[in-house]
SEDRENTOR-154503 format. One record per atom (N, C-alpha, C, O): residue in three letters; x, y, z. Coordinates in pm, whole numbers, plus 32768, in hexadecimal, padded with zeros to 4 digits. Layout:
N
ALAXYZ/...
***
This chain:
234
UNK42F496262672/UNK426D9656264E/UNK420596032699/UNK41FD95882692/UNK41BD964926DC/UNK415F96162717/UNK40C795DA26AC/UNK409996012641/UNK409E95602716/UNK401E953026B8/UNK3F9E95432690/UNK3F50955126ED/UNK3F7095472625/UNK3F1D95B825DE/UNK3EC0955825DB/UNK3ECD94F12599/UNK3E45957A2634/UNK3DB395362652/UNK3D5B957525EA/UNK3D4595EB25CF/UNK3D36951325BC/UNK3C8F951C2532/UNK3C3F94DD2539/UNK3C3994632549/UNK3BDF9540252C/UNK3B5195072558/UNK3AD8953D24D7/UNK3AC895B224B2/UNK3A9394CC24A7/UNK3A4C94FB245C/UNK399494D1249A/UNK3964946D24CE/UNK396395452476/UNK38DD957624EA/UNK387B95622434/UNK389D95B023DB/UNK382A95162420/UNK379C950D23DF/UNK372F9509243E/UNK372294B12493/UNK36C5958E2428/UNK364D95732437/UNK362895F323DF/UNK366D964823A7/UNK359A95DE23EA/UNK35409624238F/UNK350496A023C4/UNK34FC97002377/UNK34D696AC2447/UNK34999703249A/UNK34DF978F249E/UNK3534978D24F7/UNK34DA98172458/UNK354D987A24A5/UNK3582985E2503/UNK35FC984B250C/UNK34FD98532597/UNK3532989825D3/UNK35719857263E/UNK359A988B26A6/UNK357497D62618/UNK358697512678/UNK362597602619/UNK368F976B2656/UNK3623975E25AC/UNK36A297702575/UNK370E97DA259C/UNK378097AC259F/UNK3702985725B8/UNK372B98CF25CE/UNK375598C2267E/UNK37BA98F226B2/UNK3700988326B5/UNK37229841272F/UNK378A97FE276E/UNK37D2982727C9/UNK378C976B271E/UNK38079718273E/UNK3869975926E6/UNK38DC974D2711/UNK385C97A82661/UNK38BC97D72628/UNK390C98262677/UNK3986981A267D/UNK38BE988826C0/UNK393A98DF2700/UNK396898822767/UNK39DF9899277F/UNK3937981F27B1/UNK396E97E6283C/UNK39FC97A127FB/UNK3A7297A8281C/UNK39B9975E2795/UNK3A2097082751/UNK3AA39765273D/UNK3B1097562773/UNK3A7B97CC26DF/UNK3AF9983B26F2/UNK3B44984C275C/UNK3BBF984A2755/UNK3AED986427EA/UNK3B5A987C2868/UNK3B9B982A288A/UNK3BE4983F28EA/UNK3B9C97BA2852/UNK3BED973E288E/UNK3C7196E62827/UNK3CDF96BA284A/UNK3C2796E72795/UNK3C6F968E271E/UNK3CAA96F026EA/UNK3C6F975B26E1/UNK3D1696E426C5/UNK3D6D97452648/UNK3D07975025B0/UNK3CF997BF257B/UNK3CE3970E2590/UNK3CA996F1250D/UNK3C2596DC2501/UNK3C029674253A/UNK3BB6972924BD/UNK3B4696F424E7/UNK3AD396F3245F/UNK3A7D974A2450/UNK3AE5968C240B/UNK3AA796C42378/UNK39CD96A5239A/UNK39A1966723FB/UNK398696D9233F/UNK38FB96C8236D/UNK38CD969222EC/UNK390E96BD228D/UNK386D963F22CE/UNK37F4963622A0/UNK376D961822B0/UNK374B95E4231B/UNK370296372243/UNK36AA965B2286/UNK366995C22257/UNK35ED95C32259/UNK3690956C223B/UNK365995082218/UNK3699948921F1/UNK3708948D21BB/UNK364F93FA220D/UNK36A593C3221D/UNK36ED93A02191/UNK3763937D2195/UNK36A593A92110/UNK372593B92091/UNK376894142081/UNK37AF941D201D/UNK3764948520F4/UNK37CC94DB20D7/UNK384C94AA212A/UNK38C194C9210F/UNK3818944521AF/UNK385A940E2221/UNK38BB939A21AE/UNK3935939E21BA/UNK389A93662175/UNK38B993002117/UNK3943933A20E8/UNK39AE93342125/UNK3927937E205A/UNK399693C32015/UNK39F294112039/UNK3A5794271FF6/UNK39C7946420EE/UNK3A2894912133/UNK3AA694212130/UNK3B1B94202109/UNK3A3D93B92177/UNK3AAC937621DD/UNK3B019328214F/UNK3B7B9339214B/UNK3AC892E220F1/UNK3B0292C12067/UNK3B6793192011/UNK3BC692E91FD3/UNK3B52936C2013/UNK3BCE93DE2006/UNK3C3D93C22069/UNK3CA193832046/UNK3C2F93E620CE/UNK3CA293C72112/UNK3CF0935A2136/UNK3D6A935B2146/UNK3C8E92DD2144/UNK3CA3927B2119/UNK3D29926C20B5/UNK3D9A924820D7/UNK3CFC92912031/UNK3D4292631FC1/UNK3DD592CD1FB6/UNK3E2492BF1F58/UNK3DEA932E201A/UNK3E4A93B12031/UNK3E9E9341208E/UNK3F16934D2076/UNK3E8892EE20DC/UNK3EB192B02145/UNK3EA892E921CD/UNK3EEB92CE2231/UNK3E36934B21BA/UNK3E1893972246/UNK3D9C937422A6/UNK3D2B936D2276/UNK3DB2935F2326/UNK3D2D93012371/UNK3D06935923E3/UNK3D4693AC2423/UNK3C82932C23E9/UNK3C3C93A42469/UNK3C52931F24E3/UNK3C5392A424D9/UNK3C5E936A253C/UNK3C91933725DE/UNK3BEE92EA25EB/UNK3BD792742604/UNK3B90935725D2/UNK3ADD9314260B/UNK3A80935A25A2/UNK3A9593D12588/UNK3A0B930C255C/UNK39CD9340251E/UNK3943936A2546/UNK38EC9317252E/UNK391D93DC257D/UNK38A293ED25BC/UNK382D93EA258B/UNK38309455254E/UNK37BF93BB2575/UNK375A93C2254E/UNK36CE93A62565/UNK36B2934325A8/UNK365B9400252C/UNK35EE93CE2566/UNK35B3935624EB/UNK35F793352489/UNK35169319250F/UNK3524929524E5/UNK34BA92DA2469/UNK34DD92C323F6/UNK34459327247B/UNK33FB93292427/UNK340693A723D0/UNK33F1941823FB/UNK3428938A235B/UNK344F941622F7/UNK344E94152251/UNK346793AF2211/UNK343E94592231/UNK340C9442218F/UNK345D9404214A/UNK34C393DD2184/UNK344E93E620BC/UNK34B793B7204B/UNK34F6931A2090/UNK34F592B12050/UNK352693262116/UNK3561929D2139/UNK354D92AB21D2/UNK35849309220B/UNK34F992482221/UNK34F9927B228E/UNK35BA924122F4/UNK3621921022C6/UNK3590926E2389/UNK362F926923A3/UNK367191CA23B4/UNK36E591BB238C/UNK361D913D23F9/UNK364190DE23E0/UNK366690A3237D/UNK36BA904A2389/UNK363190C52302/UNK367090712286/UNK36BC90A72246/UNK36F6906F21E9/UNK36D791482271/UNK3753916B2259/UNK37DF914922AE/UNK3851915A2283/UNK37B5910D233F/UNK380F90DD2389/UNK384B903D235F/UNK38BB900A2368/UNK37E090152336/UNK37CA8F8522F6/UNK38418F8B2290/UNK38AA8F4E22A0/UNK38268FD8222B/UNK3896901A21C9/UNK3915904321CA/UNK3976902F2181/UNK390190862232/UNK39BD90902249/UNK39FC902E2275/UNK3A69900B2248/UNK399D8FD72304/UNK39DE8F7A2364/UNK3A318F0422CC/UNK3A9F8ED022BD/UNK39A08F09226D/UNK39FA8E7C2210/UNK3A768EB621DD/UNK3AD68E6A21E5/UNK3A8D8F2E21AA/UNK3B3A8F602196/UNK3B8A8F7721FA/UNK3C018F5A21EB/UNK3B5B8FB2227C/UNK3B9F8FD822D4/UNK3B958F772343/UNK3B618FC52392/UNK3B9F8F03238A/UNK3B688EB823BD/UNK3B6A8F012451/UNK3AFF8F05248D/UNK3C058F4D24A2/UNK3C3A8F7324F7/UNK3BCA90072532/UNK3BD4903E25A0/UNK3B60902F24C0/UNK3B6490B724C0/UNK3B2F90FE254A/UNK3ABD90CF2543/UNK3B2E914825BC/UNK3AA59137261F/UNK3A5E919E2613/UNK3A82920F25F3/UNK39FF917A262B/UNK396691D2261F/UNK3929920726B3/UNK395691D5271A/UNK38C8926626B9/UNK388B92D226D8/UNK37D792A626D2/UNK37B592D02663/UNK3785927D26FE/UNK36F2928026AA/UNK36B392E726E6/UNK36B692D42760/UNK367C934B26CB/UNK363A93D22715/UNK3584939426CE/UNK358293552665/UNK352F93A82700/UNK34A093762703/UNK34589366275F/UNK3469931F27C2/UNK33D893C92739/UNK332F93D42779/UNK3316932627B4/UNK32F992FD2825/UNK332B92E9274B/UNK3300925D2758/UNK332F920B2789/UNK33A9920C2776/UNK32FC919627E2/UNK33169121283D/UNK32E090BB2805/UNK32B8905E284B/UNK32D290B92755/UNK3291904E2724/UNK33028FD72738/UNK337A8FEB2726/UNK32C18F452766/UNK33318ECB2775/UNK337D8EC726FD/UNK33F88EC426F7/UNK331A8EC7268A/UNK335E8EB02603/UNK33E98EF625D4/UNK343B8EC0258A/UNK33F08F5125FB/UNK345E8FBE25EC/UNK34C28FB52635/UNK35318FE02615/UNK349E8F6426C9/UNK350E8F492737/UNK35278EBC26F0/UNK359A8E932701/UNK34FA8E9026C7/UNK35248DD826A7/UNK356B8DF22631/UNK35BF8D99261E/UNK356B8E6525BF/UNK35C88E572565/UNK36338E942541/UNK367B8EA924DF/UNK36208EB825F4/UNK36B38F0E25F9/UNK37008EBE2643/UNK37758EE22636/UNK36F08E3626AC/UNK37398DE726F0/UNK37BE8DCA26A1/UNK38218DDF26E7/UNK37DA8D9C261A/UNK38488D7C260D/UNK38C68DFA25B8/UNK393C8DF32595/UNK38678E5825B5/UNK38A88ED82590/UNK39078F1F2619/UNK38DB8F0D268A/UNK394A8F49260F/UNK39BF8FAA2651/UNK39AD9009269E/UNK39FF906326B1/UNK39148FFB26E5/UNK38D590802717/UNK38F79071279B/UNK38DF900C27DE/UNK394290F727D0/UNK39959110283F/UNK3939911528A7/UNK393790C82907/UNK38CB919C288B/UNK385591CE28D9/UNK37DC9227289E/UNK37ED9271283E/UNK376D921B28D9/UNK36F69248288F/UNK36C992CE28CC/UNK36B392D92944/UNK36BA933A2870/UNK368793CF28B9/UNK35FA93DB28B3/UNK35D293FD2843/UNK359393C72919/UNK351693D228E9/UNK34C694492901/UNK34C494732975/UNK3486948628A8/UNK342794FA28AD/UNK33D4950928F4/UNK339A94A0290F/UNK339C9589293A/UNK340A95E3292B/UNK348D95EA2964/UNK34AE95BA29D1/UNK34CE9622291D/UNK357D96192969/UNK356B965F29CC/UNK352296C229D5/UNK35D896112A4F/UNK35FE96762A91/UNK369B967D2AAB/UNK36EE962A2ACE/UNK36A297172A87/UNK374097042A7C/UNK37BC96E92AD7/UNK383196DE2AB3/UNK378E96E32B46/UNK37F496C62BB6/UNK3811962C2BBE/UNK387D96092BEC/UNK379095A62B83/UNK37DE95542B64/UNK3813952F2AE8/UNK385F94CF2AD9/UNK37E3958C2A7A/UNK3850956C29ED/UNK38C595D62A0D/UNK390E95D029AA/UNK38EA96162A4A/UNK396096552A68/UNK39B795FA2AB8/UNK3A2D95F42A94/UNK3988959F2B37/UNK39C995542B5D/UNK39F194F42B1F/UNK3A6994E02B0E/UNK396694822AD9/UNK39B594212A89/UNK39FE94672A16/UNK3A6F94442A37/UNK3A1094AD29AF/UNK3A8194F6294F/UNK3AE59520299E/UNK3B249572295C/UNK3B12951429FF/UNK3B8F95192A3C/UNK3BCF94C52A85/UNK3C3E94EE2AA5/UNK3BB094542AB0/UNK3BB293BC2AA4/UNK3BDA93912A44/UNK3C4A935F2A39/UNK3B7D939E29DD/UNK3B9893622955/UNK3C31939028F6/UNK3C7A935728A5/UNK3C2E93E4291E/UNK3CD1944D290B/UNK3D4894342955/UNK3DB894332924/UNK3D30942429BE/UNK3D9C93FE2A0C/UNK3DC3936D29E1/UNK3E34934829C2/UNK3D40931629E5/UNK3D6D929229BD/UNK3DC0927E2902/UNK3E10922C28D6/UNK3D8992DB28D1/UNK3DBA92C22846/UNK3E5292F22839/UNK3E9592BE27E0/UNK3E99936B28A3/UNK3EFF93B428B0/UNK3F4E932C2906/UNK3FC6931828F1/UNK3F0292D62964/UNK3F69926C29A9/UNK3FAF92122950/UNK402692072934/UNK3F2391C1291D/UNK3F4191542883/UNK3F6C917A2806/UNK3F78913227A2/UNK3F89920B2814/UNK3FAE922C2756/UNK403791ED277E/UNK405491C427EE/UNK409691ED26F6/UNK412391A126E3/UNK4138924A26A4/UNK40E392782658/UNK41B5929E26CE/UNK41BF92F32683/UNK41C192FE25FD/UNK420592B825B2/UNK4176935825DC/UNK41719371252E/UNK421893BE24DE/UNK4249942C24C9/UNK4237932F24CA/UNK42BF93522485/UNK42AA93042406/UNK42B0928A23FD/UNK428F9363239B/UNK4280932B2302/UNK42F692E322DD/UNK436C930622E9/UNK42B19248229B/UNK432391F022C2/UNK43A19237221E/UNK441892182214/UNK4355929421B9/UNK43789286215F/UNK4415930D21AA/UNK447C932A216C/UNK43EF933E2234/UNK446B9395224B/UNK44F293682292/UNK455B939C22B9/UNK44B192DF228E/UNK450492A622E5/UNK459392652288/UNK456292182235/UNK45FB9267227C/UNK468192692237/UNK465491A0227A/UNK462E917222E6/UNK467D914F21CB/UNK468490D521F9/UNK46EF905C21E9/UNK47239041217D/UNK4700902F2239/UNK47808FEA221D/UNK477E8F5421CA/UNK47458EEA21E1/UNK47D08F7E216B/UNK479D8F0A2100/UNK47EF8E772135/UNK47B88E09213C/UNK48828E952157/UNK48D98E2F2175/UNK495D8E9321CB/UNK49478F0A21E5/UNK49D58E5621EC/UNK4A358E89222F/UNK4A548EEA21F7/UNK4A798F452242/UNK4A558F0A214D/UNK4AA18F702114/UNK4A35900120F5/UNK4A4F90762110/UNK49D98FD620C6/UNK493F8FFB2078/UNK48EC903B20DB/UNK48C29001213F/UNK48C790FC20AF/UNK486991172108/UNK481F913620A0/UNK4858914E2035/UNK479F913A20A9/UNK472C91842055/UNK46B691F72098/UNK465591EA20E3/UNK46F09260205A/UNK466C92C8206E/UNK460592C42038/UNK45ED93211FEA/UNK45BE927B2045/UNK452E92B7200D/UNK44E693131FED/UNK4497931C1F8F/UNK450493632046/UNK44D293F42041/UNK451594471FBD/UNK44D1948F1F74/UNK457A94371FB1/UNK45E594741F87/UNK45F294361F07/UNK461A94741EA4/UNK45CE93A81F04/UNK460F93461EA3/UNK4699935B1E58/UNK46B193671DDF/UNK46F8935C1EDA/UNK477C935C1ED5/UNK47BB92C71F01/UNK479892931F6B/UNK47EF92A51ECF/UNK484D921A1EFB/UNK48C992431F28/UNK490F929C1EF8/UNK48E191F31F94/UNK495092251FCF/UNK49D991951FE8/UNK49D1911E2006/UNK4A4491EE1FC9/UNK4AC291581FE9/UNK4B0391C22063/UNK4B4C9223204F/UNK4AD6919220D8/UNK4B2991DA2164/UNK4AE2927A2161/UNK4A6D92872186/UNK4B1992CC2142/UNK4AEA935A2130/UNK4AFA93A320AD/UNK4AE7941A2091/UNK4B259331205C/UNK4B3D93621FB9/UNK4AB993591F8E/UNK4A6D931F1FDB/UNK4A7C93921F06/UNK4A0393571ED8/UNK4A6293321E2F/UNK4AB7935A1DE0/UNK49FA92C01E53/UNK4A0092631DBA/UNK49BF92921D4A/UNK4944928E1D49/UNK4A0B92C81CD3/UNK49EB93081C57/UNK496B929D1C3D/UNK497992231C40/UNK490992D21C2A/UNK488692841BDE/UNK484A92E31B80/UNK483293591B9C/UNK482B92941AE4/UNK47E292C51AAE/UNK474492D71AC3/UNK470F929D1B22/UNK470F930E1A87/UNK466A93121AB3/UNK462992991ACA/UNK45E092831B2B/UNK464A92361A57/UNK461691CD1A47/UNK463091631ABA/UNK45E5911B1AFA/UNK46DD917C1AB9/UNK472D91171B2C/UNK46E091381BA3/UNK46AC90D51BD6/UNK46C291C61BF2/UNK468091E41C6C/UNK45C391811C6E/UNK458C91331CBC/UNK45A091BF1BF1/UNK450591931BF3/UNK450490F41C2C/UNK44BF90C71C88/UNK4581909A1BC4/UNK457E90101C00/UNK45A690071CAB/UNK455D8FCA1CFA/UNK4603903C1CCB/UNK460590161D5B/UNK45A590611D9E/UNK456B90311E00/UNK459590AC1D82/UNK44F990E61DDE/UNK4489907B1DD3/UNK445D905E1E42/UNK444E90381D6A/UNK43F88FFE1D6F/UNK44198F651DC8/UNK43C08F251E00/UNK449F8F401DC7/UNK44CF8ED11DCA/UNK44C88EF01E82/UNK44B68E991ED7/UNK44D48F4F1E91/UNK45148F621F48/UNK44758F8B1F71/UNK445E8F8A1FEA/UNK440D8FAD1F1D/UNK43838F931F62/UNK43758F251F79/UNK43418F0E1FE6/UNK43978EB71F28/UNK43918E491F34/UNK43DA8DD91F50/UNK43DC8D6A1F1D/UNK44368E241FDA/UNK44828DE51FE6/UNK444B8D772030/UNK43FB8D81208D/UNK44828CFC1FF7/UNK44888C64205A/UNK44248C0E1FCB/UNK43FE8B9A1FBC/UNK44198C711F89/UNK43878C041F21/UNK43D88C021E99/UNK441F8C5E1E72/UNK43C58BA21E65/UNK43D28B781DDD/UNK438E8BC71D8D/UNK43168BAA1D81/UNK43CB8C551D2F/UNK436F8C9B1CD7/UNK43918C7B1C22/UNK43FE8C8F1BED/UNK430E8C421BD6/UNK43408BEC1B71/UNK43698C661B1E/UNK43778CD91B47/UNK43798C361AA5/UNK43B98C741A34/UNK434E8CF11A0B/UNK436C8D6719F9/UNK42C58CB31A00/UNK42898CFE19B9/UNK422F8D5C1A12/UNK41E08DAF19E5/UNK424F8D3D1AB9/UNK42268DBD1B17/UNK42878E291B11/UNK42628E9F1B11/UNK43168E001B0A/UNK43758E501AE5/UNK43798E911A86/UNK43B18EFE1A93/UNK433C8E6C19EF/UNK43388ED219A1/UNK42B08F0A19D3/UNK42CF8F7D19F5/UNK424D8EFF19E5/UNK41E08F3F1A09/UNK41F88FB91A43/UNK41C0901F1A1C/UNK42718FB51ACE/UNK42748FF61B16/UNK42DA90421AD0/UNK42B190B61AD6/UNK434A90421A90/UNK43AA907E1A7E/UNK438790D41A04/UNK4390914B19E9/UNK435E906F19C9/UNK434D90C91918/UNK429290CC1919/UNK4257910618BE/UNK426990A71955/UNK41E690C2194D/UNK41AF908418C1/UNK415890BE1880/UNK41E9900A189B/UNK41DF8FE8182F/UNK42068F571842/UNK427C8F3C1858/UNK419E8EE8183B/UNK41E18E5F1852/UNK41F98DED17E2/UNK42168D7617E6/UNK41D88E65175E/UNK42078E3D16D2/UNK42B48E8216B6/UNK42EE8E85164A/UNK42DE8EA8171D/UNK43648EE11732/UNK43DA8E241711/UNK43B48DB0171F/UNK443D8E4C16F2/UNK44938DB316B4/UNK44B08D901741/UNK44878DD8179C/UNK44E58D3D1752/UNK45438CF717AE/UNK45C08CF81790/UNK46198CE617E3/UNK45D18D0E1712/UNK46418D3F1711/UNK469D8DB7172F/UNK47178DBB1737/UNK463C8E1D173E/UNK463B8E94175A/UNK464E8E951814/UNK46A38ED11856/UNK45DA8E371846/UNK45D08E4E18EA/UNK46498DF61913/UNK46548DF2198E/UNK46B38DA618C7/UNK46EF8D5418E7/UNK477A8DC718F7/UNK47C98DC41955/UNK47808E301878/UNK47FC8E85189A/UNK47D58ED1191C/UNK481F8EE5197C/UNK47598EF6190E/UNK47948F641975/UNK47AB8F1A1A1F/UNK47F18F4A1A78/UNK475A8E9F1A28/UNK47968E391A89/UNK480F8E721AC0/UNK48348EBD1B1A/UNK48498E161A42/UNK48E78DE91A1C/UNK49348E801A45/UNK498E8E7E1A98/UNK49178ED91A19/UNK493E8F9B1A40/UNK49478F801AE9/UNK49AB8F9D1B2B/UNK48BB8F3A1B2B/UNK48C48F8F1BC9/UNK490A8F181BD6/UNK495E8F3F1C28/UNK49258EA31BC2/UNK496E8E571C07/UNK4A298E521BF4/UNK4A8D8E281C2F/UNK4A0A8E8F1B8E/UNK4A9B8EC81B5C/UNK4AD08EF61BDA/UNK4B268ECB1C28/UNK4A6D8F781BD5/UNK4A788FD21C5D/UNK4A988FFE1CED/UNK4AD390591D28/UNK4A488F7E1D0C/UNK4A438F221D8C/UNK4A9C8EA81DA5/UNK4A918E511DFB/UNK4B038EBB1D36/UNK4B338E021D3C/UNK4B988E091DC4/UNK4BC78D991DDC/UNK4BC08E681E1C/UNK4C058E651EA5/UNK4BA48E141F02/UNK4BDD8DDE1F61/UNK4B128E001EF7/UNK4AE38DD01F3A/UNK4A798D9D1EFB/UNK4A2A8D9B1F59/UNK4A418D741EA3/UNK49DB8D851E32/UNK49628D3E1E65/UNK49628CC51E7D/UNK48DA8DA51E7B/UNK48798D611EBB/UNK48128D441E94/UNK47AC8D4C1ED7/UNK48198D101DFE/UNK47AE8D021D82/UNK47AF8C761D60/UNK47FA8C651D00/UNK47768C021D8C/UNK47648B9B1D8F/UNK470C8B331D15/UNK469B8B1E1D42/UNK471D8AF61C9A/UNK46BA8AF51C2D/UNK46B68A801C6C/UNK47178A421C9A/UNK462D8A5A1C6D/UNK45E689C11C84/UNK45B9898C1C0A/UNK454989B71BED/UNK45EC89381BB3/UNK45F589261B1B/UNK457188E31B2F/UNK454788A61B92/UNK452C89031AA1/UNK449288FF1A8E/UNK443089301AC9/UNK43BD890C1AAD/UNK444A898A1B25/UNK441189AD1B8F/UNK44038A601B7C/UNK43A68A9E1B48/UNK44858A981BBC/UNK44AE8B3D1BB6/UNK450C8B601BFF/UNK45728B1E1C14/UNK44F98BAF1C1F/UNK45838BFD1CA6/UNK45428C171D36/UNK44CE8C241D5E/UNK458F8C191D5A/UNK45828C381DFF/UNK46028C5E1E3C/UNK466D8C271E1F/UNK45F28CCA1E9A/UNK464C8CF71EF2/UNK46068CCC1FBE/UNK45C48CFA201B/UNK46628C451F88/UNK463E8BFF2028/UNK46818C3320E7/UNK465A8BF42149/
***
């Protein structure tokens, strides 16, 4: 599967919007709009929190509700990596000085002309298509726990060679959470958090069903208790 370029375009103007919107179209697979920069905000925060990221965020600087720098300001502190777009009438210094340590690739200034935002957006594409790492969701990727032990994630199937290992609901939920986390010490009471969703759950209770997957696993058993501490699969 080839790599799926996103680009999210804020400005306020139709028709300056309707503009780079369609250019943006001829070039990016993906192209979401708002017309402002709190709408630029909760776009990109939504996806954000989906685990989905725009390649470049385009925007102009002056616009209602939030203008576009301090919405760039805003993402850069969650997103530090993110790169930006600034489209703007204006050559005020102030606006160029508080964008210096922000992520801004290149600036489109008004009026557009489209033969050089057509050129740089295809630059900018090519370079993002050189540096992407293919998008292979790590959760599809089959993982190898130890010599004997495969784990699907996807699937949340455990595997001994090409057999799968009988797991109850509960037994799967623990190694799923345990193989997100694999290499870290997860304590008792993240484990019930995560498993039973309940961290008034016994220990005596999270101790059988342990004791169940390691039963399970005892050909190679990759459930490690760090006493006073929790478990880990190192």
């Amino acid at each position: 599967m080839s790599r799926i370029t996103r680009v999210l375009l804020v400005e306020d103007e139709e028709d300056a919007r309707e503009i780079l919107g369609f250019y943006l179209d001829t070039i990016f697979d993906e192209v979401e709009v708002a017309s402002n920069g709190q709408v630029g905000f909760d776009k990109f925060l939504r996806a954000h929190q989906e685990r989905k990221y725009f390649d470049v965020i385009v925007t102009d600087i002056q616009m209602p509700d939030k203008d576009g720098l301090t919405m760039l300001e805003e993402i850069a502190a969650i997103h530090e990596e993110q790169k930006f777009i600034i489209v703007s009438a204006f050559k005020d210094e102030e606006y160029l000085f508080r964008s210096i340590n922000l992520n801004v690739v290149s600036y489109f200034v008004k009026p557009l002309v489209v033969e050089n935002i057509m050129q740089i957006l295809k630059k900018l594409k090519n370079s993002i298509l050189e540096s992407a790492i293919p998008e292979i969701p790590m959760d599809n990727k089959p993982i190898k726990i130890n010599s004997t032990y495969i784990y699907d994630k996807a699937k949340r199937l455990l595997y001994d060679g090409k057999e799968i290992v009988s797991l109850s609901k509960k037994e799967t939920s623990l190694v799923d959470v345990m193989i997100s986390k694999k290499g870290e010490i997860i304590t008792n009471e993240n484990l019930k958090k995560e498993v039973w969703n309940d961290v008034n759950t016994s220990d005596a209770t999270l101790r059988t069903v342990i004791k169940r997957v390691k039963d399970k696993i005892s050909k190679n058993d990759f459930i490690v208790s760090k006493k006073g501490l929790g478990y880990i699969i190192e």
